[in-house]
TORTOR-996516 format. One line per field, with one value per residue: residue number from 1; x, y, z of N, C-alpha, C, O in turn. Coordinates in steps of 0.05 Angstrom, whole numbers. Example, Ala and Ser with C-alpha at 12.3 -4.5 7.8 and 13.67 -1.06 7.14 Angstrom:
! residues 2
pos [1 / 2]
nxx [264 / 257]
nyy [-114 / -45]
nzz [156 / 142]
caxx [246 / 273]
cayy [-90 / -21]
cazz [156 / 143]
cxx [264 / 258]
cyy [-66 / 1]
czz [156 / 157]
oxx [285 / 268]
oyy [-66 / 23]
ozz [169 / 161]
! end
This chain:
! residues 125
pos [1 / 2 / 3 / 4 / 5 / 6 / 7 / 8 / 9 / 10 / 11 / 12 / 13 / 14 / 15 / 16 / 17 / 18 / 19 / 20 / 21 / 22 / 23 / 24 / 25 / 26 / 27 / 28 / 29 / 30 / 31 / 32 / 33 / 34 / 35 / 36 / 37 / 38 / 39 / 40 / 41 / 42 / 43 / 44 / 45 / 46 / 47 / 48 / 49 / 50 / 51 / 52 / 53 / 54 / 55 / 56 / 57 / 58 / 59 / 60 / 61 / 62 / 63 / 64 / 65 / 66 / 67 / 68 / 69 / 70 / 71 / 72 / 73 / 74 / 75 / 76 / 77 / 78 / 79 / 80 / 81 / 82 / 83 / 84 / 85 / 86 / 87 / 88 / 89 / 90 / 91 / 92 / 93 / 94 / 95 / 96 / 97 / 98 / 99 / 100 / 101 / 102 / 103 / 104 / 105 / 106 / 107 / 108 / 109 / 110 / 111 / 112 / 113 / 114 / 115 / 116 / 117 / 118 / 119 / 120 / 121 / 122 / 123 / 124 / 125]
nxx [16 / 37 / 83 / 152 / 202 / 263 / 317 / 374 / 414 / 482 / 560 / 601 / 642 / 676 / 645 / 619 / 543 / 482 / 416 / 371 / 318 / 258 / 197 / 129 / 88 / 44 / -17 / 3 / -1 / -36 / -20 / 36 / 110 / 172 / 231 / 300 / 349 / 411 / 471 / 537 / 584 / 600 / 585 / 524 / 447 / 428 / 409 / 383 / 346 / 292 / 213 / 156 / 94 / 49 / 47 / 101 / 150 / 211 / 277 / 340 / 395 / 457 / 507 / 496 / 468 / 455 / 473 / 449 / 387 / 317 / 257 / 184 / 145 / 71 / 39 / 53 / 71 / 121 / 183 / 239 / 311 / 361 / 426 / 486 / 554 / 584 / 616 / 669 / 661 / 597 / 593 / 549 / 495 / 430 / 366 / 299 / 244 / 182 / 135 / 92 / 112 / 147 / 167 / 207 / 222 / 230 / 284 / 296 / 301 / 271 / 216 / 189 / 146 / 153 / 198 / 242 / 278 / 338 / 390 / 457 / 500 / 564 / 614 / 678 / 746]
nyy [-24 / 26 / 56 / 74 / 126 / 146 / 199 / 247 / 235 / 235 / 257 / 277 / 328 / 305 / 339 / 363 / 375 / 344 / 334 / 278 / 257 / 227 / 204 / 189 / 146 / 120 / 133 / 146 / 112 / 144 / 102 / 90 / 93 / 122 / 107 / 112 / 72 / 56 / 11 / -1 / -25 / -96 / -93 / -99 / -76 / -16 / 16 / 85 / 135 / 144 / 165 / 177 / 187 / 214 / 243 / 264 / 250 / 238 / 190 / 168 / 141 / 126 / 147 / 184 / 223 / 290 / 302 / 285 / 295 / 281 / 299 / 318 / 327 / 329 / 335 / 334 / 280 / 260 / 251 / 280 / 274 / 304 / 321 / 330 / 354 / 304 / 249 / 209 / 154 / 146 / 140 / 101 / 63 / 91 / 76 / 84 / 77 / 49 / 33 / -4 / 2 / 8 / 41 / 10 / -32 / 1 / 11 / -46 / -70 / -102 / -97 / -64 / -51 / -35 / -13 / 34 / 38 / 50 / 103 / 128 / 152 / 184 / 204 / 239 / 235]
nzz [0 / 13 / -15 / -28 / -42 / -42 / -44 / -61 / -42 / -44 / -64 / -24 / 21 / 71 / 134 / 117 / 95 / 75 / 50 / 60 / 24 / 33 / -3 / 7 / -31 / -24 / 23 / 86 / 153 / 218 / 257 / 243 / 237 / 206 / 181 / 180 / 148 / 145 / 104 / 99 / 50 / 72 / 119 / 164 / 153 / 190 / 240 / 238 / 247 / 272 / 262 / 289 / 260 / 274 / 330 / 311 / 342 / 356 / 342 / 356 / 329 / 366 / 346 / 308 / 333 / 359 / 297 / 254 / 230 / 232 / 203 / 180 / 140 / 140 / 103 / 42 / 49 / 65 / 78 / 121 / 120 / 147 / 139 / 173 / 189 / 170 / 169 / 141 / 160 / 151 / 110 / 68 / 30 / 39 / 72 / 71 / 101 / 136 / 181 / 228 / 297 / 355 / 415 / 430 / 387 / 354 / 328 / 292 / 235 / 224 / 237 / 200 / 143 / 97 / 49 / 9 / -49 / -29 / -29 / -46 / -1 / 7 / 33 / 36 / 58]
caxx [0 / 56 / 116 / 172 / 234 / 296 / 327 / 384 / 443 / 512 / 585 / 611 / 666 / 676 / 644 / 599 / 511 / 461 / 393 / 355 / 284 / 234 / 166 / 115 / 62 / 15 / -20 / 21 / -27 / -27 / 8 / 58 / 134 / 182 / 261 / 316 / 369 / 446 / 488 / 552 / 596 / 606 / 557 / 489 / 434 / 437 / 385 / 397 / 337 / 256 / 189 / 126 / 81 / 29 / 64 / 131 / 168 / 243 / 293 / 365 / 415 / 473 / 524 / 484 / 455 / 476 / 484 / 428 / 357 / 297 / 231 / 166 / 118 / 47 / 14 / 76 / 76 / 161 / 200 / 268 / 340 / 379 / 463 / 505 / 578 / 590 / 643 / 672 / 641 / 573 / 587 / 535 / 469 / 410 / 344 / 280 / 228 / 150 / 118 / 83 / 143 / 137 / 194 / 214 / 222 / 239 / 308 / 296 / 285 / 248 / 192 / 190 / 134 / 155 / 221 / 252 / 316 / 361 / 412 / 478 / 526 / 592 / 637 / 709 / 757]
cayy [0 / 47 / 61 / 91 / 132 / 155 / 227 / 269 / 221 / 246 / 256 / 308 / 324 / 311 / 361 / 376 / 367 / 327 / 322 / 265 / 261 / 189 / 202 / 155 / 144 / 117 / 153 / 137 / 120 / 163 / 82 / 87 / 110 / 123 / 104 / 114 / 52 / 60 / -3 / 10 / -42 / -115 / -95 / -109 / -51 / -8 / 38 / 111 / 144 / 156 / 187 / 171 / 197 / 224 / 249 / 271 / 239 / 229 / 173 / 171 / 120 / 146 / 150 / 206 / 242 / 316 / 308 / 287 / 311 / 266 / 315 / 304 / 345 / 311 / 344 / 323 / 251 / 261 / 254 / 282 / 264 / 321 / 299 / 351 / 349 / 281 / 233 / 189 / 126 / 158 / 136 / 78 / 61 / 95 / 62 / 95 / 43 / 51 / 3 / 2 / 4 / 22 / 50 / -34 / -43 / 13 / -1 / -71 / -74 / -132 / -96 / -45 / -70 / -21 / -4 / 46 / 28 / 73 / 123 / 129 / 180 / 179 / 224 / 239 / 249]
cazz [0 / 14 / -27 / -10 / -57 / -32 / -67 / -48 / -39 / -73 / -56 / 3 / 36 / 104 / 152 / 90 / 97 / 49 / 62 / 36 / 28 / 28 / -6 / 9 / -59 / -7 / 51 / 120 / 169 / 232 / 279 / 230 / 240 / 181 / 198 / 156 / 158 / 124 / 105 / 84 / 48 / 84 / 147 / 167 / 151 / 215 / 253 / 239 / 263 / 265 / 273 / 296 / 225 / 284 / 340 / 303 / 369 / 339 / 356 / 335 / 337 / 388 / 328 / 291 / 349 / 352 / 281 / 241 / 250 / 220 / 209 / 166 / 120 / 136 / 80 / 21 / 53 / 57 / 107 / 102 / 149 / 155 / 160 / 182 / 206 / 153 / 170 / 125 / 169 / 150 / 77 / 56 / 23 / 56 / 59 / 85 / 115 / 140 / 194 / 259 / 315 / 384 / 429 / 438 / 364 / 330 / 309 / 278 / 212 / 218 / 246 / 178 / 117 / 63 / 41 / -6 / -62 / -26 / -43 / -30 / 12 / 3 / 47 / 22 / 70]
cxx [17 / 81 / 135 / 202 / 245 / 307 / 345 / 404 / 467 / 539 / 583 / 627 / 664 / 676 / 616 / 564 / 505 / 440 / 374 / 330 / 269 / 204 / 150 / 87 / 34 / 7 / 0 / -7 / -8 / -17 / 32 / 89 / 148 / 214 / 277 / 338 / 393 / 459 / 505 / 568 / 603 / 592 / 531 / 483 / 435 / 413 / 398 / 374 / 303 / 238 / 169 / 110 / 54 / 36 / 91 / 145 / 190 / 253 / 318 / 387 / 442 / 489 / 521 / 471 / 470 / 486 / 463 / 405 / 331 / 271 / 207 / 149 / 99 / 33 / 33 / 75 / 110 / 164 / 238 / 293 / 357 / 417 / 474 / 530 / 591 / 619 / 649 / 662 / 615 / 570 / 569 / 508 / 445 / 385 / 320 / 262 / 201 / 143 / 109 / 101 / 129 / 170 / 211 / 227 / 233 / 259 / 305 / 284 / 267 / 222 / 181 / 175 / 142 / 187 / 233 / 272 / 333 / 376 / 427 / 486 / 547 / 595 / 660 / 717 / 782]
cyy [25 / 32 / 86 / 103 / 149 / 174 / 234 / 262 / 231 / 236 / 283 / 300 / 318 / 333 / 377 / 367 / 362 / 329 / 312 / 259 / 227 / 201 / 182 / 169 / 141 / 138 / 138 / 138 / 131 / 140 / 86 / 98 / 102 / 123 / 110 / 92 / 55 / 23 / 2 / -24 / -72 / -117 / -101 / -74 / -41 / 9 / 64 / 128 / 138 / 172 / 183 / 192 / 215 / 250 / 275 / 270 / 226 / 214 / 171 / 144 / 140 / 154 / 179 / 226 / 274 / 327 / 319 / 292 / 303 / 286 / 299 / 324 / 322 / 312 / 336 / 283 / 247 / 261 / 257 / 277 / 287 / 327 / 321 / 337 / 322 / 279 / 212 / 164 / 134 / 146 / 101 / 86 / 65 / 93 / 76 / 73 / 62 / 41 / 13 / -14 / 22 / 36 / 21 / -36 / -25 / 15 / -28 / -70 / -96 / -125 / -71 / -65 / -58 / -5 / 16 / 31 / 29 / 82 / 124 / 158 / 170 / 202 / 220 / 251 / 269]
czz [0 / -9 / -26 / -34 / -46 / -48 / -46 / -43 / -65 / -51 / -38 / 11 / 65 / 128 / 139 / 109 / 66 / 62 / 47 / 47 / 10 / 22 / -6 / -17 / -39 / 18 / 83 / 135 / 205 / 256 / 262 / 241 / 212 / 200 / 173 / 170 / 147 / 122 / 87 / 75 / 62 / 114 / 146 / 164 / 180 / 222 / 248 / 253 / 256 / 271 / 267 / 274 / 249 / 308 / 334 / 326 / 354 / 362 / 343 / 354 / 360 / 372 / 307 / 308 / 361 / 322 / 247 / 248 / 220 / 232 / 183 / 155 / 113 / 100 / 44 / 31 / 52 / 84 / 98 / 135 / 132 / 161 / 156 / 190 / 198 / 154 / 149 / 135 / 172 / 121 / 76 / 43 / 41 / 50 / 78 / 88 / 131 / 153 / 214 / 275 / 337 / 395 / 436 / 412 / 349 / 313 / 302 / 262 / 200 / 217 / 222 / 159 / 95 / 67 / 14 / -17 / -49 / -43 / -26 / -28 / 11 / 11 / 47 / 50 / 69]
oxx [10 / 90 / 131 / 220 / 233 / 308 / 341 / 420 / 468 / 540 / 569 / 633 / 647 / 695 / 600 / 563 / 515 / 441 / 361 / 323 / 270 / 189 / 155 / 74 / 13 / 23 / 1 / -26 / 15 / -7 / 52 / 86 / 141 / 219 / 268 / 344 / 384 / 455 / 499 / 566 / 627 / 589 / 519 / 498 / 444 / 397 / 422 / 382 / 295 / 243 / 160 / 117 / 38 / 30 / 97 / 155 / 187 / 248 / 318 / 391 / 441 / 494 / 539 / 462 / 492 / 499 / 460 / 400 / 329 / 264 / 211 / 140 / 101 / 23 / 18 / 80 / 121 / 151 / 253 / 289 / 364 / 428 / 472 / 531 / 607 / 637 / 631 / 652 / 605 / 548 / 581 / 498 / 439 / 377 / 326 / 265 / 202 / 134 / 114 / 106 / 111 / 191 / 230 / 250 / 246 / 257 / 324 / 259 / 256 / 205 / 161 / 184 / 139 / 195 / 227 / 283 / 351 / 378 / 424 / 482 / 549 / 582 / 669 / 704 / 788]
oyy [44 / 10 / 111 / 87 / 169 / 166 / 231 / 280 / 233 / 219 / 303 / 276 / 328 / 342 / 394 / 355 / 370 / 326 / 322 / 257 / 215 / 206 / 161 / 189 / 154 / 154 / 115 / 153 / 128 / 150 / 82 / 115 / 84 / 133 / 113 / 92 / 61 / 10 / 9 / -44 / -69 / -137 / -108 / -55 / -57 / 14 / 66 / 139 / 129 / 192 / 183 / 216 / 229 / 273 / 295 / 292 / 206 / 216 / 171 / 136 / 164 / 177 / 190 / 246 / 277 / 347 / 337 / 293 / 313 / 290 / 278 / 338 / 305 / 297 / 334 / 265 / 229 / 268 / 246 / 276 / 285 / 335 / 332 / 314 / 312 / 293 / 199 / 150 / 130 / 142 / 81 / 109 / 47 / 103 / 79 / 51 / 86 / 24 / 36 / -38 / 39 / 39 / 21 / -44 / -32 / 20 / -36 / -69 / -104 / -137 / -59 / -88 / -69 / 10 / 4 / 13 / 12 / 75 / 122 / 178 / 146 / 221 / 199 / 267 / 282]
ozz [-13 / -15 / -24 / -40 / -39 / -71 / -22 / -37 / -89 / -33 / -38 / 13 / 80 / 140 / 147 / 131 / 45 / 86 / 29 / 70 / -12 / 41 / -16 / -18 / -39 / 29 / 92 / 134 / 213 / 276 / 276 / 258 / 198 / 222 / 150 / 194 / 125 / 143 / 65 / 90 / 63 / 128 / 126 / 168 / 196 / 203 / 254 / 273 / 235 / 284 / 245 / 275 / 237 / 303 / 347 / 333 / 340 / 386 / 318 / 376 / 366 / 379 / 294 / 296 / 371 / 318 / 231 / 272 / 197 / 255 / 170 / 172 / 95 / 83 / 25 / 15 / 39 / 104 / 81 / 160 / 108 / 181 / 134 / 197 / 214 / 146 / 141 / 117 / 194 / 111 / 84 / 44 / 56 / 30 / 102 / 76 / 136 / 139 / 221 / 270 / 338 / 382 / 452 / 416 / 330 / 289 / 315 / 264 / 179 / 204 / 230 / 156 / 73 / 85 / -7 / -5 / -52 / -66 / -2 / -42 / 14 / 2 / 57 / 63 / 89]
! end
């Protein structure tokens, strides 16, 4: 019912900002949360952050906190992540995700039904 695309991913330097943006085709319903996940090269996908689609109650991995900043435009259906202050271990494929998630679950992408392609970041150092 939802679908989900990923925009806004490029190259930057280190120290540089990107901000990429997940539109959802479908309506989000107001249990929903929207996450954005990164895997870079030879790792598992990772938690980067979210936001309750009703609420707007943010959660951030500890690695990105202070840095990145996950907001939402109800009325566009987007949700955009914010990366400031980009380290070169910031560079991977970033995937935006949809599901009903509680404060228990929200980092596990297990608990996510709709997924985006992703786009990549790459940060030069």
């Amino acid at each position: 019912q939802v679908q989900l695309v990923e925009s806004g991913g490029g190259l930057v330097q280190a120290g540089g900002s990107l901000r990429l943006s997940c539109a959802a085709s479908g309506r989000i319903g107001s249990a929903y949360s929207v996450g954005w996940f990164r895997q870079a090269p030879g790792k598992e996908r990772d938690f980067v952050a979210r936001i309750t689609w009703s609420s707007g109650y943010t959660y951030y991995a500890d690695s990105v906190k202070g840095r990145f900043t996950i907001s939402r435009d109800s009325a566009k259906n987007t949700v955009y992540l914010q990366m400031n202050s980009l380290k070169p271990e910031d560079t991977a494929v970033y995937y935006c995700a949809a599901g009903e998630v509680n404060r228990y679950n929200s980092d596990d992408r297990r608990r996510y039904n709709y997924w985006g392609q992703g786009t990549q970041v790459t940060v030069s150092s």
